[in-house]
N, C-alpha and C positions, 0 to 999 in steps of 0.2 A: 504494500500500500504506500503508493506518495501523499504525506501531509504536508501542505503549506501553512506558512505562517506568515500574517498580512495586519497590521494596523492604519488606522486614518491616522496624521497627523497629530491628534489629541494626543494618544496612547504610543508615541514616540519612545518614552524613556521605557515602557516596559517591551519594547520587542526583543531584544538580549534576553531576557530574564524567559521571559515567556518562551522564547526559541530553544535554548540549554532545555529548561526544562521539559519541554517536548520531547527533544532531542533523547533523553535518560530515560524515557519509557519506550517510543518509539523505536530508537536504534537497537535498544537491547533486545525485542520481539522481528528483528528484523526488517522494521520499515524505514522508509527513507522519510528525510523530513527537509522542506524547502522553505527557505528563508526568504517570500517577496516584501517584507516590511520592509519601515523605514527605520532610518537612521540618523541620526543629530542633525549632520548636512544635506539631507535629499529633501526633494523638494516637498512642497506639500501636499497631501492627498486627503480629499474629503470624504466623510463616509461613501456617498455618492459614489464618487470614482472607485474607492474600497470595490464598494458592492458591485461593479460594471468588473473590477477585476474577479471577484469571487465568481461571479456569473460564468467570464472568459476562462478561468482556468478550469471551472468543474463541467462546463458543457463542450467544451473540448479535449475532457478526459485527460489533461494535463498531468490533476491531481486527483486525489479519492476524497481527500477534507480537507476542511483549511481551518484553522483558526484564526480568530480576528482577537478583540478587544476584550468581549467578556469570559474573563479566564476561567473562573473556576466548574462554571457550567462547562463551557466548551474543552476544557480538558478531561472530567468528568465524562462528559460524551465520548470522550478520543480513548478513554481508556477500556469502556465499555466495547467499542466498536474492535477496538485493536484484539482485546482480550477473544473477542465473539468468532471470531476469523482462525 
């Protein structure tokens, strides 16, 4: 399974934090995990745009899930999904 990992703009400082930890459940069961967030200097991205990107990578089969912003539901979900496979 590819999981991406994506924040808007707001939620900037925690995409490191959120990505590692992905990263530590993920890699260990074998999945890969992609880092399209931002980062201190990139530019800015609105939900909006978030959501056009979430849209483009999962209906072009890029990736299988992606996490955004709200962590602790959506890694909760990641872990379930991962574990279920």
């Amino acid at each position: 399974m590819k999981v991406a990992v994506i924040q808007a703009s707001t939620q900037v400082s925690k995409n490191q934090i959120i990505f590692e930890e992905t990263q530590k459940v993920a890699l260990n069961l074998g999945h890969e995990v992609i880092n399209f967030g931002l980062c201190e200097d990139s530019p800015n991205m609105s939900y909006i745009q978030v959501s056009l990107a979430v849209a483009l990578l999962l209906n072009s089969q890029a990736v299988d899930f992606v996490i955004t912003g709200a962590v602790v539901e959506t890694v909760w979900l990641l872990l379930v999904t991962l574990y279920q496979m």
